[in-house]
C-alpha positions in Angstrom: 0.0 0.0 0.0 1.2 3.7 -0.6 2.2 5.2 2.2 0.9 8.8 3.4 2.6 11.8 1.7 5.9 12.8 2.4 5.7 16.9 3.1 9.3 17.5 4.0 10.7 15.7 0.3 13.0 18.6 -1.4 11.6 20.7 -3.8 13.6 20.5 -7.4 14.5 24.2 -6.8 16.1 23.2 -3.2 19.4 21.6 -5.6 20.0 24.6 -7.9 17.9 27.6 -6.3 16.8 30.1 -8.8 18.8 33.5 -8.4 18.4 36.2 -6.5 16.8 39.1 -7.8 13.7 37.9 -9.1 10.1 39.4 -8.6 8.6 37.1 -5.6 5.5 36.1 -7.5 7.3 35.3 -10.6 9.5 33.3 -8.5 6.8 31.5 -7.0 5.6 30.4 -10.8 8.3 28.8 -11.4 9.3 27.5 -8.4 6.0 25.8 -9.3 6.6 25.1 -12.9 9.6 23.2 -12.0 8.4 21.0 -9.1 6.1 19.5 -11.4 9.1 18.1 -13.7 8.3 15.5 -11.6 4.8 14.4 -12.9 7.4 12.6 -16.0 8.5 10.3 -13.5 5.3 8.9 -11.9 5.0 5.8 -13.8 1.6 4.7 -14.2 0.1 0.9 -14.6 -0.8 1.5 -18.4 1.7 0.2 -21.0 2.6 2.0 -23.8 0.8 1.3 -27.2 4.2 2.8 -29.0 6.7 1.4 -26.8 7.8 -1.5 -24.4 7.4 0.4 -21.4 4.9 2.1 -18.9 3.1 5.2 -19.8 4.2 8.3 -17.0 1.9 11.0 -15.9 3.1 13.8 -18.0 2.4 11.5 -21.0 -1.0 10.1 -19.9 -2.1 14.0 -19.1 -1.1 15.0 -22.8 -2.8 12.5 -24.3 -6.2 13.2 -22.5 -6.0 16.9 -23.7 -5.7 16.0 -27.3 -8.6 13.0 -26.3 -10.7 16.2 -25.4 -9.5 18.1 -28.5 -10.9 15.0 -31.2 -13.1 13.4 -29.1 -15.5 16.6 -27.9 -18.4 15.7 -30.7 -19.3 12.6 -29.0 -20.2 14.4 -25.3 -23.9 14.0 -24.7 -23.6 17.8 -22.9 -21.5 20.7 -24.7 -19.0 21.2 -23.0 -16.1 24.1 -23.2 -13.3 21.9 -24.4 -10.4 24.6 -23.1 -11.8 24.7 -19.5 -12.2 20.5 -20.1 -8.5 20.5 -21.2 -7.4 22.5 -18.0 -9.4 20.0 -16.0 -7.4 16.7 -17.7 -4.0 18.6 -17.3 -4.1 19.4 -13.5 -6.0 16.2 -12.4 -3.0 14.1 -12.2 -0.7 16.5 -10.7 -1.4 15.8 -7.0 0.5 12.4 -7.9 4.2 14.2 -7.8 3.5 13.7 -3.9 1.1 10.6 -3.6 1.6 8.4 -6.4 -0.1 7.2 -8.8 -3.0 4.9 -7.5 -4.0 1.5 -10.3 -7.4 1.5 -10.6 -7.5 -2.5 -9.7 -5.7 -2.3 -6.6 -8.0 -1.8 -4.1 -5.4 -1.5 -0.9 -4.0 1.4 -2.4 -7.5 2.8 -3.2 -8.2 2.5 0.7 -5.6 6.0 1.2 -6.2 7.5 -1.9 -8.5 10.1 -0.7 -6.6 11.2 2.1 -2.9 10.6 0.0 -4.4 13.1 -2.4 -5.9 15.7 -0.5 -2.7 16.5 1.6 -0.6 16.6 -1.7 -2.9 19.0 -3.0 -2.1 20.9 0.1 1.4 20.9 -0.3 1.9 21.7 -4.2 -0.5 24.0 -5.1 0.3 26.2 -2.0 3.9 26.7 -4.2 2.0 29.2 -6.3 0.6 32.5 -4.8 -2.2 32.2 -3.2 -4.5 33.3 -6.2 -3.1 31.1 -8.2 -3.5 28.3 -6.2 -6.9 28.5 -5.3 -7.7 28.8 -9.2 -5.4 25.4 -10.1 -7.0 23.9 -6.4 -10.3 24.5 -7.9 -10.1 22.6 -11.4 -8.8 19.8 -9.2 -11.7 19.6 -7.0 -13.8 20.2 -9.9 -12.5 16.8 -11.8 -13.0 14.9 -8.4 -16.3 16.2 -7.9 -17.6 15.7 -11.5 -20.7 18.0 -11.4 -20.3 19.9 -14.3 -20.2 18.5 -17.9 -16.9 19.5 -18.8 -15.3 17.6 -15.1 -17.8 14.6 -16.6 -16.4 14.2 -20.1 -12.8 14.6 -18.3 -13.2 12.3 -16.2 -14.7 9.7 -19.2 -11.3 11.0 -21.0 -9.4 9.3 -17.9 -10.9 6.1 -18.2 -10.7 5.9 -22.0 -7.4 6.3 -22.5 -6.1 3.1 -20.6 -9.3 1.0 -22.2 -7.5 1.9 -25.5 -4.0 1.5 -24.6 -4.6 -2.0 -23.2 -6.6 -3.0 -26.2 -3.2 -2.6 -28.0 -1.5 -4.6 -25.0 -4.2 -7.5 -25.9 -5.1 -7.0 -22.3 -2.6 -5.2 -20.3 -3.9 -4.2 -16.8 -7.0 -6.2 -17.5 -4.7 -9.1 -16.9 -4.0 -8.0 -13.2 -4.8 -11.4 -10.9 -8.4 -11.3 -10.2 -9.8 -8.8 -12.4 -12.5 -9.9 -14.6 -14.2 -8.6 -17.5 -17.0 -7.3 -15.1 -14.4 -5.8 -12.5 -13.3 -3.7 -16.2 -17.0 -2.9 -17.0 -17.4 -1.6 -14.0 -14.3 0.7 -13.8 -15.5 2.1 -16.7 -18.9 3.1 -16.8 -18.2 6.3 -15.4 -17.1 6.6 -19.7 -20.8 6.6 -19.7 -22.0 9.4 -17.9 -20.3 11.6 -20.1 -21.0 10.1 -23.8 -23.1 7.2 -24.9 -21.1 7.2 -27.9 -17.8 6.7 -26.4 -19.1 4.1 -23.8 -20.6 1.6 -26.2 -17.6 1.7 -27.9 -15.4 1.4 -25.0 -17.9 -1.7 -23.8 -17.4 -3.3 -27.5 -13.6 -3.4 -26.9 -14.3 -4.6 -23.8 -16.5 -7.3 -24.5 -14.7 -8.5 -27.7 -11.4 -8.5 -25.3 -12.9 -11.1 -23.0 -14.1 -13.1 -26.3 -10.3 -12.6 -27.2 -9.2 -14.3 -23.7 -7.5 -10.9 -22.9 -9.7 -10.4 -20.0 -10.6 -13.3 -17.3 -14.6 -14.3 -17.1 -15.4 -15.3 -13.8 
């Protein structure tokens, strides 16, 4: 299980300090800017469809944006798709400090919440205060997934690894003890955003278990 978050870690700018002289706020930006570098090096469960290796954070993030870009058409609400992009570029941020939580492991999910929350805490209090609250606030608005644009986001986040373990024939859907269903289940939430995109992701799903790629019972 993932342990609680660590507030004391170094920040990046701790090793090579940026100089004196700068405006405070500005400094506070990039201080900011720089810590989360380290969103490239949260590996998440996902393989690559490209590659022989993991997807990170910064990768997954980038993809979802351009999913929002291509993929708006098919929400059942309009949606803005720049506030929708800033919602699917800040949600993963939080797991610089907490780590990236696999949506089949269930003793990790147990901390998640509280993991989360105190990261939250920590990085977006780097920026000045306005600036935090406004990043703080797309955050909680993906969690929360009220509006339409935090909905289709959120259908964006579950997507993304249905496709890229399609092209593993299977990938995380192998983890011991998933099923088909436990999948299915993991991603309806792809349905409360677009009816479109769900049946489609439910087709993959479905002709995956057909395939062997995903366990029955």
């Amino acid at each position: 299980m993932l342990g609680p978050v660590t507030t004391s870690d170094p920040l990046l700018t701790d090793r090579t300090p940026l100089p004196d002289g700068l405006d405070a706020r500005l400094r506070d930006h990039l201080t900011f800017l720089i810590e989360v570098d380290k969103l490239k090096t949260v590996l998440r469960a996902s393989p690559l469809a490209a590659a022989d290796r993991r997807e990170n954070d910064a990768e997954h993030s980038w993809h979802l944006a351009l999913m929002v870009m291509v993929l708006a058409e098919y929400a059942d609400e309009p949606i803005d798709v720049g506030h929708t992009i800033k919602l699917v570029v800040v949600h993963d941020l939080v797991e610089i400090y907490a780590g990236d939580t696999p949506i089949y492991d269930t003793e990790a999910g147990v901390t998640q919440v509280e993991r989360e929350e105190a990261a939250a805490e920590r990085l977006f209090g780097l920026l000045p205060a306005d600036a935090g609250v406004a990043l703080r606030a797309l955050w909680d608005e993906f969690e929360a997934r009220e509006t339409p644009e935090a909905r289709f986001a959120k259908a964006m986040d579950r997507l993304q690894p249905l496709l890229l373990n399609w092209m593993a024939q299977g990938g995380t859907w192998r983890t011991p003890g998933v099923t088909a269903d436990d999948v299915r289940a993991r991603k309806a939430v792809i349905g409360e955003a677009s009816k479109a995109l769900w049946d489609a992701g439910r087709h993959l799903i479905d002709e995956g278990e057909r395939r062997g790629w995903a366990r029955q019972v």
